[in-house]
N, C-alpha and C positions, 0 to 999 in steps of 0.2 A: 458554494463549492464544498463548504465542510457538510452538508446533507449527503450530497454522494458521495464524500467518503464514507459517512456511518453508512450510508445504501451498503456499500462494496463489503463496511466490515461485518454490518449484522447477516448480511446473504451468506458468506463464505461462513460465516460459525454456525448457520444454522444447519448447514449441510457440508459438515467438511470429510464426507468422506472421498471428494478427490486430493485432498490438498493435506490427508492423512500421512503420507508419510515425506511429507515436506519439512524443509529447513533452509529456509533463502531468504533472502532479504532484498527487496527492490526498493530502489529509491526515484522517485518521479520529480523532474523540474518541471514544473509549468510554467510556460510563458503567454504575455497576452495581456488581458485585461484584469486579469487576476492572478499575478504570478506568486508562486509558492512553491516550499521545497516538502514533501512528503514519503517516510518510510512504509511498504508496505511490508510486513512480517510475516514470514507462512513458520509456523514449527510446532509439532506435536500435534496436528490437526487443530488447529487454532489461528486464524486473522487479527493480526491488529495492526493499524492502522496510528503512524508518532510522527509527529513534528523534530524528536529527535533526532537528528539527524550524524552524531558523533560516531556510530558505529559505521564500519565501511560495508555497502550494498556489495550485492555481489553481481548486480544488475544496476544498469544507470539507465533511464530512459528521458530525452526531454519531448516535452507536448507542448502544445497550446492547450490554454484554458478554454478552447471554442469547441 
């Protein structure tokens, strides 16, 4: 699972002109076989992708890891 996230982060910084003039923060539960809680960060045209999870998302989503 942690490959697709680097997938997700290094894709979005290599081309972040959609995600330019973003500032949001989403948080992913995943449930399943591999559950895990993940922040995804969009701000100043920049992806990053923490385990951190103390900041409040301003988006919640839960998934299955499948």
């Amino acid at each position: 699972m942690n490959e697709t996230w680097q997938l997700i982060e290094t894709t979005m910084n290599e081309n972040p002109a959609p995600i330019q003039n973003e500032n949001v923060r989403y948080e992913f539960h995943l449930t399943g076989d591999h559950p895990s809680v993940k922040q995804l960060i969009l701000a100043n045209g920049t992806a990053e992708v923490s385990d951190d999870t103390s900041t409040k998302a301003d988006c919640n989503l839960t998934l299955s890891s499948k």
